[in-house]
C-alpha positions as CSV (number, residue, x, y, z in Angstrom):
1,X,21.1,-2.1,-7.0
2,X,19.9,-0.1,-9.8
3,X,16.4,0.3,-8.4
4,X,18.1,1.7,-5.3
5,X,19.9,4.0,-6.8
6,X,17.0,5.7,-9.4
7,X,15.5,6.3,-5.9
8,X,18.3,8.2,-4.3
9,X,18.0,10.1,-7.6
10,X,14.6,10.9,-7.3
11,X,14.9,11.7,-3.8
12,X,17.5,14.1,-4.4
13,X,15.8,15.7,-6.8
14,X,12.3,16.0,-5.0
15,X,14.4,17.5,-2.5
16,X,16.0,20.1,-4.6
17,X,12.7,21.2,-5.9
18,X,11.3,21.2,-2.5
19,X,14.3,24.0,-1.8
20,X,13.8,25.8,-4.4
21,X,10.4,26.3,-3.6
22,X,11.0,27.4,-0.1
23,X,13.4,30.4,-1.9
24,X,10.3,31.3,-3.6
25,X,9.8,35.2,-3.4
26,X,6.2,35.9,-2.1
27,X,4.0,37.3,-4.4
28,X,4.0,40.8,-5.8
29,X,0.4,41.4,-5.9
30,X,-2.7,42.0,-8.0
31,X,-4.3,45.4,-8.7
32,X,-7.7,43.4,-10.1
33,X,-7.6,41.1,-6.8
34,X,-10.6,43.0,-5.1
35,X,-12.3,43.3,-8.3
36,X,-15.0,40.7,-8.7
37,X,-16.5,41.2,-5.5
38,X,-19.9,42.6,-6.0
39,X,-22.5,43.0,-3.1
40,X,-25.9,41.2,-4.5
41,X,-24.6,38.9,-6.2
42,X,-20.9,37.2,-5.3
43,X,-21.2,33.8,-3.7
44,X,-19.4,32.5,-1.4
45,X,-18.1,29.8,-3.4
46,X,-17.1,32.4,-5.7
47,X,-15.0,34.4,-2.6
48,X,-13.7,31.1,-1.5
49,X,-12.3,29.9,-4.8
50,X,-10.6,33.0,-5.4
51,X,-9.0,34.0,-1.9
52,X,-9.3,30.6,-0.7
53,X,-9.2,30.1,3.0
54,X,-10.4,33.0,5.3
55,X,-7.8,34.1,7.8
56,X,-11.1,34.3,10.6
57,X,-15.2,33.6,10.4
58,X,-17.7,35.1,12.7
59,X,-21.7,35.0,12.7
60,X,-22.0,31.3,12.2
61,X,-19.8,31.5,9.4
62,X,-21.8,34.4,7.6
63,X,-19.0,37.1,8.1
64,X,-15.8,36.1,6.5
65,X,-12.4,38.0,7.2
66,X,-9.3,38.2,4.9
67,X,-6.5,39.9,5.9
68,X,-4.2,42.0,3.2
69,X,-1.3,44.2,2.3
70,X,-0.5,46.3,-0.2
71,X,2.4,46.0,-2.6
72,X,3.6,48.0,-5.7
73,X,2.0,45.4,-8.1
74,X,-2.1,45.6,-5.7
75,X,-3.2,43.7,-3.2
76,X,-1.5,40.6,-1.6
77,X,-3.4,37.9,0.6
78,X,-1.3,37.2,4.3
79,X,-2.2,33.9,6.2
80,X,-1.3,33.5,9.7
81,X,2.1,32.1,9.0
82,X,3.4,35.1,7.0
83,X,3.1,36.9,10.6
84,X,0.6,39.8,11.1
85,X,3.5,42.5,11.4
86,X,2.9,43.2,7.6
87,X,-0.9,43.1,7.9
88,X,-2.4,46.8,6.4
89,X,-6.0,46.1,5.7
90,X,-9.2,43.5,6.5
91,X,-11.5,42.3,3.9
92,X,-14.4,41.8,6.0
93,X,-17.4,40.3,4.1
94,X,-21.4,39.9,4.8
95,X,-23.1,36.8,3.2
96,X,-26.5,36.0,3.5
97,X,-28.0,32.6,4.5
98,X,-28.0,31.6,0.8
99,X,-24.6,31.9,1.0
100,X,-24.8,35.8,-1.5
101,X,-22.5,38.9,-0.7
102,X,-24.7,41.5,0.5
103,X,-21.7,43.7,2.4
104,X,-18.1,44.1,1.7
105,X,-15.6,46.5,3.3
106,X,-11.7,47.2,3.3
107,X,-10.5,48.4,6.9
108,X,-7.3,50.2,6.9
109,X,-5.1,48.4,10.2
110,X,-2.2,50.1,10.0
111,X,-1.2,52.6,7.0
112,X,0.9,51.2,4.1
């Protein structure tokens, strides 16, 4: 009987923090977000560990898209399932075949 019931309790409060996660505000932003990309020499490991996922890829994989807004705090990364109604800019970036940044550019979508 005891067992059974230190599960309830764990389940209830798994479930709590599970809630309180979903009341999570989304992030403010970073001004610095942007900052470490440098054409020449950024990998694409590097781009991937820092913005994670890209929202789209093109050119067998060599053009990588992000898509962003722009908050008080800097720049915030969207994925698909914040909606694209909030989308302002694309991070579209150029990789070589060994995988090095040799072209990034911010398109303005829609003005903030």
């Amino acid at each position: 009987m005891l067992v059974s019931g230190v599960r309830i309790a764990a389940l209830g409060v798994a479930l709590a923090v599970l809630q309180l996660a979903g009341c999570a505000s989304p992030p403010a932003g970073r001004k610095d977000l942007l900052e470490f990309l440098h054409d020449g020499s950024t990998t694409r490991a590097q781009v991937e560990l820092a913005l994670g996922e890209p929202n789209a890829q093109f050119e067998n994989s060599r053009v990588l898209a992000y898509r962003l807004k722009k908050g008080a705090a800097g720049y915030v990364l969207l994925r698909q399932r914040d909606g694209w109604t909030s989308v302002q800019y694309d991070l579209m970036l150029l990789f070589d075949a060994a995988g090095v940044l040799q072209r990034h550019s911010l398109v303005e979508v829609r003005s903030p």
